[in-house]
N, C-alpha and C positions, 0 to 999 in steps of 0.2 A: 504494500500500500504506500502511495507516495506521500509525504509528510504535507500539512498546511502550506508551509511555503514554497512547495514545489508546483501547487497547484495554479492553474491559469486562472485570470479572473473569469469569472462568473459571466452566465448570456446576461443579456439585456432584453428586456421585454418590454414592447413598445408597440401600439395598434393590434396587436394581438401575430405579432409577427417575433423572430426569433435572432438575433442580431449575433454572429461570432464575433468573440475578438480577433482584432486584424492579425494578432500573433499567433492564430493557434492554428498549428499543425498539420493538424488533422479536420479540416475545413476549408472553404475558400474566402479566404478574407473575412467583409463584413457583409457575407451574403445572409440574405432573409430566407427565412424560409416561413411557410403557412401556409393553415389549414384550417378547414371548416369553416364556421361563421364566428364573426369577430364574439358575440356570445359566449359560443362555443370554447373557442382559445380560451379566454379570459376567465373560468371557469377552475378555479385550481382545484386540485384534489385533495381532500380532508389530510391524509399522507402520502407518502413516498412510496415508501415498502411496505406498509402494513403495520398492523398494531407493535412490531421488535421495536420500529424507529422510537426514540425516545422524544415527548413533546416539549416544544419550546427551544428546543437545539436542530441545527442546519443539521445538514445530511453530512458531513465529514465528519461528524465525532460520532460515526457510527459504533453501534456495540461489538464488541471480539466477534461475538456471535455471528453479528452479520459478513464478518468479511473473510469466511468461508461459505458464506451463501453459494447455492450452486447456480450455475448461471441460468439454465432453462426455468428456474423459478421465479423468474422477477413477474409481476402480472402482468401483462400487455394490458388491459385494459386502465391498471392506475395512471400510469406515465403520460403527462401531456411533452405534445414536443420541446417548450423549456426546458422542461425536468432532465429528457433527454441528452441536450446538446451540455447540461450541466454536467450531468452525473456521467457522461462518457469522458471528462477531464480527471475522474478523479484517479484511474490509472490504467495501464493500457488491459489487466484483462476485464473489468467494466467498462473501458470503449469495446474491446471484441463482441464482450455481451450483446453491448448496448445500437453498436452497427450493424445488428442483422438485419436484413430485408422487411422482418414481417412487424419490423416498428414502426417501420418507415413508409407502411403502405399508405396512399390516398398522399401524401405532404410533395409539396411544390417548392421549389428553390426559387428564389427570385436574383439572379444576377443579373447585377448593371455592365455595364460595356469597358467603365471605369476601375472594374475589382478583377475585370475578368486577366488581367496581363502586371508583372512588375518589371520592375525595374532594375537590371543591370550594372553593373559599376560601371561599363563603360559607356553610357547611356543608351545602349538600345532596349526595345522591351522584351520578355519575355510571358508566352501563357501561362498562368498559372497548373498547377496540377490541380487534377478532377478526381484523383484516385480516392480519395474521401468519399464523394458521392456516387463513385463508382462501386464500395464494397457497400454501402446500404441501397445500392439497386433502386436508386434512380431511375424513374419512369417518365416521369413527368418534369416537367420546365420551362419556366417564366424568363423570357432574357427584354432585356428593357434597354434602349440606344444603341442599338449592334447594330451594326454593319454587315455586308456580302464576304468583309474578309474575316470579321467576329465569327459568323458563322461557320465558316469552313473551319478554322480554327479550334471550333465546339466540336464539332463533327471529328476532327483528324486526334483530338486530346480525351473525348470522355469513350471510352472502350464499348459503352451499351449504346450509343447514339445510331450505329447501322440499325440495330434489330431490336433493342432491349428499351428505346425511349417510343413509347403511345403517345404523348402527347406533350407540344410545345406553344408557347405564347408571346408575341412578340410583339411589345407595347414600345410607340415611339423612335422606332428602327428606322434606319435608310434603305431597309432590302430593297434591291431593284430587282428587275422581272429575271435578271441571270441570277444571284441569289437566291430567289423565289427557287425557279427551276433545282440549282446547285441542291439544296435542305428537301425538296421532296425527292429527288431521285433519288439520294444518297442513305435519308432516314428512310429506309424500308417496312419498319417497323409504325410509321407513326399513322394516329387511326383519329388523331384528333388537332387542330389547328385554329389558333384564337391571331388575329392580323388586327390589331387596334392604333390607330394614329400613325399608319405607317404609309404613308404618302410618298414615295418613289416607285412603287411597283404598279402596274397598269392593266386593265382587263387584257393586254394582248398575253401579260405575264402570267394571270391564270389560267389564260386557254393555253399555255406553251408546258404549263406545270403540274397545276392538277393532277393528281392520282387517283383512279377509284377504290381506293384500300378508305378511301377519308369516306367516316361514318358521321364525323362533327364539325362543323367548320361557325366560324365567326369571324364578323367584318365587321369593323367600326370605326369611323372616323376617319376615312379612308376618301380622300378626294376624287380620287382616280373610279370609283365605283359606282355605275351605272346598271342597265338596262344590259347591255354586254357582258357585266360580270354576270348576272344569273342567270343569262342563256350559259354561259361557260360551265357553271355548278350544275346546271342542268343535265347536258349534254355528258360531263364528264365522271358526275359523280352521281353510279346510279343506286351506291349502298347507302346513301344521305340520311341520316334519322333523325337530325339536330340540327339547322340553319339556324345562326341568329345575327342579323342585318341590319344596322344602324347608317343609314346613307338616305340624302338628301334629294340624291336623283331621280333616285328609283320609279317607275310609272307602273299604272295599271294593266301595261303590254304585256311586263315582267314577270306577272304576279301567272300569266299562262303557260310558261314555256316547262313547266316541271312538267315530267314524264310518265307516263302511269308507272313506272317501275319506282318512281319515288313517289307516287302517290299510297303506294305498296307500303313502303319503308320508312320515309319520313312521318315523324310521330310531335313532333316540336317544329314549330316555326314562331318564332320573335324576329318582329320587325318594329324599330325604334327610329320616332322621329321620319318615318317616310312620307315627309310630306308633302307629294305628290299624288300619294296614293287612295283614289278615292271604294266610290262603294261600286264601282267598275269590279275594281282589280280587287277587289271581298269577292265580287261571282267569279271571276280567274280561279282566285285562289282556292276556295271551296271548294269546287269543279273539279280542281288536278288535285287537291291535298286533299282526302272525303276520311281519311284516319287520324287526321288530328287529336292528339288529346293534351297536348299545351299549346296554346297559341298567347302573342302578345302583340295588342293593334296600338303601343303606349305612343304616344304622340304623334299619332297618325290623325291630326287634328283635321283632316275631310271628310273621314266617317260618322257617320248621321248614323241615328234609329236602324234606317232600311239596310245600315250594313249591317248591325247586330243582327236583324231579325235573319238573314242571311245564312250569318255564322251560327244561332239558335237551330237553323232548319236543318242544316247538312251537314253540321261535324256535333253529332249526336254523342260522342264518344267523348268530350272535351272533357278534361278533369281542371283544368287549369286556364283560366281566362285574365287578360290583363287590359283592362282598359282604358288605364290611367293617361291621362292629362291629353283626354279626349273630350274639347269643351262645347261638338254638339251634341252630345250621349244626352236626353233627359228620359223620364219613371217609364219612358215606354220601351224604352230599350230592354228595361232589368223586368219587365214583361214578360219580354217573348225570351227574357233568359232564364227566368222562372218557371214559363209554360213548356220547355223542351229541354231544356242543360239538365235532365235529372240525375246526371251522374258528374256536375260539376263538384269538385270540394274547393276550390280557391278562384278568389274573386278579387281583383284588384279596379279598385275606383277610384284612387287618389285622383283628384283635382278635378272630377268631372262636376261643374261647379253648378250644374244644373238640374242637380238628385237633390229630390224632396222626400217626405218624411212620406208619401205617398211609393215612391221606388220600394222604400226601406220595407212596407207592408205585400210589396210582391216576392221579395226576399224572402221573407219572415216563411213564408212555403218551401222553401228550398231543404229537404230531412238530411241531405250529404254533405252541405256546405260546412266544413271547418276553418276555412279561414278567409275573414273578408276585411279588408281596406279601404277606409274609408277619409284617408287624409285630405285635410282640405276642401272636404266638401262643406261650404259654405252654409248650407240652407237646411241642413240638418237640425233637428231639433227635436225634445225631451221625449214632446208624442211620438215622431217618425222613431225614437228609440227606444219606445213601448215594445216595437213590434219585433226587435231581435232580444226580449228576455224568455219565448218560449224557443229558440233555436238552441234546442240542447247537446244539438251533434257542433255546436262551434265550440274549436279550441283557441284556434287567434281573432283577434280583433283589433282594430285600430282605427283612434278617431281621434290623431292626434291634430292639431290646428284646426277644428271645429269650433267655431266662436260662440253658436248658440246653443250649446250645453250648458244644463246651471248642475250645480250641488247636489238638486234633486234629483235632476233624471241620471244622472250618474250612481247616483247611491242604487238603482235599481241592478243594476251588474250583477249585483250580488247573487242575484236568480239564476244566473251562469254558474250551476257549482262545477261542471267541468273544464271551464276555461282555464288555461295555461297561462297566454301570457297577453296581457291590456297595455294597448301603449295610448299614454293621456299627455303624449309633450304638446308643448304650448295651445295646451285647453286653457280658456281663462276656468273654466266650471272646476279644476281638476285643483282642490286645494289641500293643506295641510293634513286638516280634518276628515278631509274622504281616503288618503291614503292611511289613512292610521284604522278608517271602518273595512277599507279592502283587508287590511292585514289578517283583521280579527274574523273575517265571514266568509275571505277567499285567502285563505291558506296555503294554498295549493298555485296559486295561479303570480306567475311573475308582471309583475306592473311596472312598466317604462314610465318615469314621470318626466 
């Protein structure tokens, strides 16, 4: 066991993400890594090891006892990734332990462009080594201001990158369409691909690149994407199950060119901010996609009622709807999603700012619905929140920036005894007094204030 003062400082934990020190060894600089929802991280565990650990003393002044612990006994489920990247510093056979693969499943490395190379004495740079996140079997990966020669460089340094990395993310990058091409021909292996603010590569670069191995793909923020890039998704990727498309361009031409093979396969479509896209391109898209069961039409501010009633008629299967900061949606829409979505559970309405307390009562029908959104809906109020206290299948809710909530219709919550978790930020109704009555009559249910 290595003594206190041989040990490396401590991670740092910050946004619910996991920060090395620049000096440690056996990591890559001050690379992030994270998982699950910021919640979730943030979430410590009552202990470490279990009731041996003694309370009120860190983990280095562990008992004799423990430190012949045998290693396959540590519990996978106590250890959050903090705990982790800490307790692999305390000596190399707890890193052995502690860097096998099945700790490390589901976690994402976040490296910048910046960490990814050092420095030389005679100033040229050098890659850094990957062999770290090579023996806990790295699958996944977030790289953030790379470049075409970053990349190749990821590629020619991390040993799983042919075959063993599923999926990569690449926020804020220069790829250009020969980069593009270079990362998919080369990662054989990759089944899933997220392209955000990455403005050098061109639709001619995904029709030259594309792969059909890709089951997931994500574009956002991406100047260069039109009407072309999803004839290209179309045409090239016919195992598709997860589109999610945040572009400006986009028309209702777009919305028709999917293929019945992905009407087959594709299960998710989120489309952000397309607005151009009106209740044209809802009959496109219904028509080619008829297995939908998440869709997101969030700031697709030219959708009216008739696109709802639409998406109500032909994608019967929906579990998942997002309608948020769609400001012509009013009570007729949540209608015809009341009268046919009976198998929807999630409901997203932030900012549809023209839901009345009459919408709220076509809802109040819905026996699958567990989670509904209702931020910033304006014209909400106490009565229209009568009608979600017999909704006894709801676990989340949310009605946070609701202005006309008072004290009283809040206090009614309370008739939710299954709800999980209430988010009441900047409610003026949501005061002192009513989080101290949730405590004592919803015990059970976590409250956002």
């Amino acid at each position: 066991m290595s003594t206190p003062s041989e040990l490396k400082s401590p991670c740092v934990t910050r946004n619910g993400m996991v920060k090395l020190p620049p000096s440690q060894p056996n990591g890559l600089g001050s690379a992030s890594i994270t998982k699950g929802t910021p919640a979730a991280k943030n979430r410590l565990s009552a202990s470490l090891l279990g009731s041996d650990l003694e309370p009120g003393k860190p983990h280095l002044g562990l008992k004799p006892s423990l430190r012949q612990l045998p290693p396959l006994t540590l519990p996978k489920p106590i250890l959050l990734e903090p705990e982790k990247c800490v307790l692999a510093q305390v000596c190399k056979t707890w890193r052995k332990v502690l860097y096998q693969p099945k700790f490390w499943e589901g976690v994402t490395p976040i490296l910048h462009a910046k960490e990814l190379y050092t420095m030389l004495p005679n100033g040229e740079k050098e890659f850094v080594s990957l062999q770290a996140f090579a023996l806990r079997g790295f699958q996944s990966f977030c790289l953030v201001g790379v470049s075409d020669l970053d990349i190749c460089e990821f590629i020619d340094n991390y040993p799983l990158s042919k075959k063993g990395v599923r999926s990569v993310s690449l926020k804020r990058s220069t790829i250009t369409d020969a980069g593009l091409e270079v990362m998919l021909e080369q990662m054989q292996g990759l089944m899933h691909l997220e392209l955000s603010g990455c403005n050098d590569f061109t639709e001619a670069g995904l029709w030259s690149s594309l792969n059909a191995r890709l089951t997931s793909l994500s574009v956002s923020d991406c100047i260069n994407v039109a009407d072309d890039a999803i004839a290209a998704i179309s045409q090239l990727l016919p195992n598709l199950s997860e589109l999610s498309l945040q572009a400006y361009h986009v028309t209702d031409t777009a919305m028709a060119y999917f293929t019945a093979k992905q009407g087959y396969t594709t299960h998710t479509l989120r489309l952000h901010s397309c607005w151009e896209i009106t209740n044209h391109g809802v009959v496109n898209m219904v028509h080619s996609l008829p297995n939908l069961t998440a869709l997101s039409l969030s700031g697709c501010s030219k959708i009216t009622d008739d696109g709802v009633e639409l998406v109500a008629e032909n994608l019967r299967k929906l579990r998942s709807l997002d309608l948020s900061w769609c400001p012509r949606i009013t009570d007729m829409a949540l209608e015809y999603i009341a009268c046919d979505l009976h198998k929807l559970e999630e409901l997203v309405l932030d900012r549809c700012v023209r839901i009345t307390d009459t919408g709220l009562g076509y809802l109040s029908t819905m026996s699958s619905l567990r989670s509904l959104y209702l931020r910033w809906c304006c014209q909400v109020q106490d009565f229209g929140l009568q009608h979600l206290f017999g909704m006894r299948s709801l676990r989340l809710l949310s009605l946070a920036g609701c202005p006309l909530l008072t004290t009283t219709g809040l206090s009614g919550l309370i008739q939710l005894q299954e709800l999980e978790e209430l988010e009441l930020t900047n409610c003026p109704g949501a005061t002192a007094e009513l989080f101290k009555y949730y405590s004592q009559h919803l015990p059970h249910c976590m409250v956002i204030e």
